[in-house]
N, C-alpha and C positions, 0 to 999 in steps of 0.2 A: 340519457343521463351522463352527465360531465366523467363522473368519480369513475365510470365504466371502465374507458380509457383511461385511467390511472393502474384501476386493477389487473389490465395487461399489460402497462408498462411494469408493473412491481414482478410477474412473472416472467418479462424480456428481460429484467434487471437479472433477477435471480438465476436465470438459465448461461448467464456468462461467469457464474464460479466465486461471484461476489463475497468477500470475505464477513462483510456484514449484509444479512438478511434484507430481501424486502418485505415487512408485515405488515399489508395492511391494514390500517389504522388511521384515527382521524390525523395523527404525526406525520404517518409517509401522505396524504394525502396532500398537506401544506406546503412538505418538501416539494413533492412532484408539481405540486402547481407553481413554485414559487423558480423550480426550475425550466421544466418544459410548458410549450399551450400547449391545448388538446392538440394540434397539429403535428407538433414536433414530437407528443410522445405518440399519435400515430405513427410516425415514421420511424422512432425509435422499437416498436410492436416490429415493424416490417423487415427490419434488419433481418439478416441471418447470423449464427454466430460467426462466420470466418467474415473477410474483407470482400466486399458484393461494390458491385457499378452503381452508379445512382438507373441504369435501365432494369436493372435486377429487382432493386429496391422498386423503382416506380410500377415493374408489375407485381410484385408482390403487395400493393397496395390497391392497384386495380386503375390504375390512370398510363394515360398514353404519354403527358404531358410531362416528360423527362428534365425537361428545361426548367421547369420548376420544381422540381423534387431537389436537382442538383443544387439549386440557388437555396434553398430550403436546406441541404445536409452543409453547404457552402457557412450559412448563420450558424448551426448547430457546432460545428466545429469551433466558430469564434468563441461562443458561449463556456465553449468547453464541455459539450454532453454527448460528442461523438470524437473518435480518432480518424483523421486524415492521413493519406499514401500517396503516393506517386511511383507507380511502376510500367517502366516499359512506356511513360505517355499516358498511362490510365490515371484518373483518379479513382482511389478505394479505398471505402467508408466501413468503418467499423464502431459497432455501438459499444458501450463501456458499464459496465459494472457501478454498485455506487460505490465500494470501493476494492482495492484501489481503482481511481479512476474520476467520475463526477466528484465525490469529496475533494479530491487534491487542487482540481481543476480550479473551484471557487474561492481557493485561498493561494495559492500558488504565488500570485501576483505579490503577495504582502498589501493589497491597499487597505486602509483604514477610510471605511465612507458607510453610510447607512445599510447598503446593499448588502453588507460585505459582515457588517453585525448583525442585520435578520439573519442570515445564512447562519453564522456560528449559531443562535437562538435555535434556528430552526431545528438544526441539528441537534444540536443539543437536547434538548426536547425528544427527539427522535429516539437518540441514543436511551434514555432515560424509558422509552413506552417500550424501546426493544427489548431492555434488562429486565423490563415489568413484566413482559410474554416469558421469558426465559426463567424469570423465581415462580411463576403462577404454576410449574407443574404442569401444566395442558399442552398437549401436543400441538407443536406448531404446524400449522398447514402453511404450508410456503409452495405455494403454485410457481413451476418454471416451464417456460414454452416459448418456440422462437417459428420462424416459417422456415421449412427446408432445414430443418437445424440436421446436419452433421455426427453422428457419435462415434471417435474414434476408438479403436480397438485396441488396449494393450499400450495407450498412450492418456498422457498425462497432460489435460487441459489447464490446468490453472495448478501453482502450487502454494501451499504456505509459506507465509512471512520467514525467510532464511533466518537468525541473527548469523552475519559471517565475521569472524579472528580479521583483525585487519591487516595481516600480511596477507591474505585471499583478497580480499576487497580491493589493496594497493595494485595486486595483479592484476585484477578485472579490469580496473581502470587503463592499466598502461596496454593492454590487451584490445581497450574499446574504440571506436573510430572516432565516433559523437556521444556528448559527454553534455549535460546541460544544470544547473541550478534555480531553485528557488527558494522561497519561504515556508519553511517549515509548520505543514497545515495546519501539525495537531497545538503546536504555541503559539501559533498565531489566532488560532480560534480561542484557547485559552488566554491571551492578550484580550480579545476583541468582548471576551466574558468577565473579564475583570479579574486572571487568574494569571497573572504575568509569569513569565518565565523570564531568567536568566544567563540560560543557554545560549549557544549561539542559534544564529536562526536562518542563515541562508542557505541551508545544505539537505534542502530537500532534493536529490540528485534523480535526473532521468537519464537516460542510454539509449544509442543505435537508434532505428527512426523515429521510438519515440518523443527524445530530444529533438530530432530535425524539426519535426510537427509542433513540441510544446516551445522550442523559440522563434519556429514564423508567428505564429498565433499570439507570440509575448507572453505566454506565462513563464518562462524561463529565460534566461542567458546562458551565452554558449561560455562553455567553459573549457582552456587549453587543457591538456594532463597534469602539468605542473598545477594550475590552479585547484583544479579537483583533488591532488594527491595534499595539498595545503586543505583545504575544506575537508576531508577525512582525519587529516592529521589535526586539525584542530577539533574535530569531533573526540576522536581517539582522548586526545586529552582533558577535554570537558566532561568523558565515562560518558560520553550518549552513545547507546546499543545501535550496532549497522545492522537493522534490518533490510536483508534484499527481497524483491518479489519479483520472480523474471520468467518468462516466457517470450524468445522472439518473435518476430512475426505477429505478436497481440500488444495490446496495450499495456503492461507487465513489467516494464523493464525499470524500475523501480527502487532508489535508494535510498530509506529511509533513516536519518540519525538519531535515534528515540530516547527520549528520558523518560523514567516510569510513574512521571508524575501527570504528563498532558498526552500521554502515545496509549490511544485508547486495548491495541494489543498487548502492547508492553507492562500496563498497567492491570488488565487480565488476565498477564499470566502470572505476575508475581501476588495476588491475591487469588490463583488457582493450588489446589494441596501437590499439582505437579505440572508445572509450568514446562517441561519437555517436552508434553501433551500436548501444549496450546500452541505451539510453532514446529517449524523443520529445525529442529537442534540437531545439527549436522554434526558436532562437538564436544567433547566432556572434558572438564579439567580434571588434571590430574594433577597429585600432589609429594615431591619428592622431599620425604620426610626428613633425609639424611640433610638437607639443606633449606629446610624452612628453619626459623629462627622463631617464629611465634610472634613477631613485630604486628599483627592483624591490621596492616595497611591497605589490604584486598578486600574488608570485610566491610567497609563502605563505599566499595567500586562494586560490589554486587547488585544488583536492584532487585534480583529476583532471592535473594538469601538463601543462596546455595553454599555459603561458607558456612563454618561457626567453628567457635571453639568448644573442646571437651578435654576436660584432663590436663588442660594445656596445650593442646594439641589440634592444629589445624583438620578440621575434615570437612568432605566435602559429600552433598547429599544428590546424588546421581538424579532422582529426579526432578529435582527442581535446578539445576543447571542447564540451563541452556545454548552454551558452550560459544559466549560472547568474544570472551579472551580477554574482559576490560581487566581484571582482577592481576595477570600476569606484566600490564603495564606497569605498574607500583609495586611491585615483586623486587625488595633489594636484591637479593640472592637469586632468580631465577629459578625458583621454588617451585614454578607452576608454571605446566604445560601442556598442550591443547595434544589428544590423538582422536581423528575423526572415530564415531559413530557408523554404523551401514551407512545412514543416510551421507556421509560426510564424504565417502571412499565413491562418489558418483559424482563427475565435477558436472559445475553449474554450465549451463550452454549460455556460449557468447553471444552479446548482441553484435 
């Protein structure tokens, strides 16, 4: 039966840390076919979680014929449903998440053609049967299983979505080697749905090998420092939230520029009763009374409605701040300002 190997790719998904769940459903089934064949999500099953040889993978699958696995993980890469390396002369293949990860991959490009509006469809859909499992109350059975999988000790495999203050963000950048861009997945799926956005839309940002890999393959351009510190800075200005998602070494290294209208995170955390919950809020604003003026030019740079007025008087609601920094941009006075959180006093590892 075809759907079999589906229902182990949904638990190879789910065992790399995937932000959104794999449930199977008649939804992820269409995904999955629409993405992988049976073949490709056997080999994506065969993975392990760390970066493996195509001879690793080829026994873990039970075949000698290495030459064809590698031409096989070689297509997967183009497609975008696996991450490629190069070290030392090796190649090594690592499987991806749906996200982040496969989701970014099939819109990345920006194209507009048939393929490319099933996919937002697809999704979308998807998205919609996952929200359905998650208000029904029943415990989700989410199978994750991988071959030789790895479990590290005392360490930290995948993290949530950062939002980082864009003076950290400006560092990261002039800090990184490889730097790359593209189209911002979650409006351009909502373009492709009939849900336009007026953001900008090129600054879906990758880092360190992951850029290397997502600009041979063309889903991204490589982008100098100057260029990138201009694509943040006009993010900064447009109030789109810089979520990071980064782990080196994995596929992770991830720059998200989010508005809370089409950035399916962003958008559930500001409909969450404490959206500090739903992310790594590394950050809390804080509010210096003696120099706020009460002008509430901050209180439509929030998305997640952590401002509000009382009394006259700016305050701010600890949990549901998740310590953007957009609000301190349009601060006449300099009224507001960011002191890291625990989480915040642990800097992020470079790519």
């Amino acid at each position: 039966m075809v759907e079999a190997i589906y229902d182990k790719l949904a638990a190879a998904l789910n065992a790399r840390g995937t932000g959104v769940p794999s449930i199977v459903c008649k939804e992820f089934y269409d995904l999955a076919e629409f993405l992988f064949t049976p073949a490709e999500a056997a080999i994506a099953c065969a993975m392990p979680i760390e970066y493996a040889t195509a001879d690793v993978i080829a026994a873990n699958l039970g075949t000698k014929d290495i030459k064809k696995v590698a031409a096989q993980l070689e297509t997967m890469g183009d497609k975008g449903l696996i991450h490629i390396k190069d070290a030392g002369g090796k190649k090594l293949y690592e499987g991806l998440p749906l996200v982040p990860g496969l989701f970014e991959f099939q819109l990345m490009k920006g194209i507009v053609d048939e393929r490319s509006k099933k996919w937002a469809v697809l999704l979308n859909d998807y998205s919609k049967a996952v929200k359905r499992e998650f208000m029904s109350g029943k415990p989700l059975k989410i199978e994750k299983s991988l071959p030789g999988r790895k479990v590290p000790i005392d360490k930290e495999i995948r993290q949530l979505t950062s939002p980082i203050p864009y003076r950290e963000m400006k560092q990261l950048i002039l800090d990184t080697e490889h730097i790359a861009a593209g189209t911002c997945v979650c409006r351009h799926q909502g373009n492709l749905l009939g849900k336009t956005s007026n953001e900008p839309m090129g600054n879906c940002m990758v880092f360190g090998e992951s850029a290397l890999f997502s600009i041979e393959r063309g889903f991204t351009k490589k982008l100098s420092k100057d260029e990138a510190l201009k694509v943040l800075e006009e993010a900064e200005e447009a109030g789109l939230v810089h979520n990071y998602v980064n782990n080196p070494g994995q596929f992770t290294n991830l720059l998200c520029n989010c508005c809370g209208c089409h950035c399916f995170i962003l958008r559930g955390a500001k409909n969450s009763p404490a959206p500090s919950q739903m992310v790594n809020a590394r950050y809390l604003i804080h509010i210096n009374q003696d120099d706020c003026t009460a002008c509430e030019a901050c209180l439509d740079r929030c998305w997640v409605k952590a401002l509000k007025m009382e009394n006259g008087k700016l305050v701010r609601d600890e949990q549901r701040c998740i310590g953007c920094g957009l609000c301190m941009w349009v601060c006449p006075t300099d009224a507001l300002y960011l002191e890291p959180r625990e989480a915040g006093k642990i800097p992020l590892l470079k790519c």
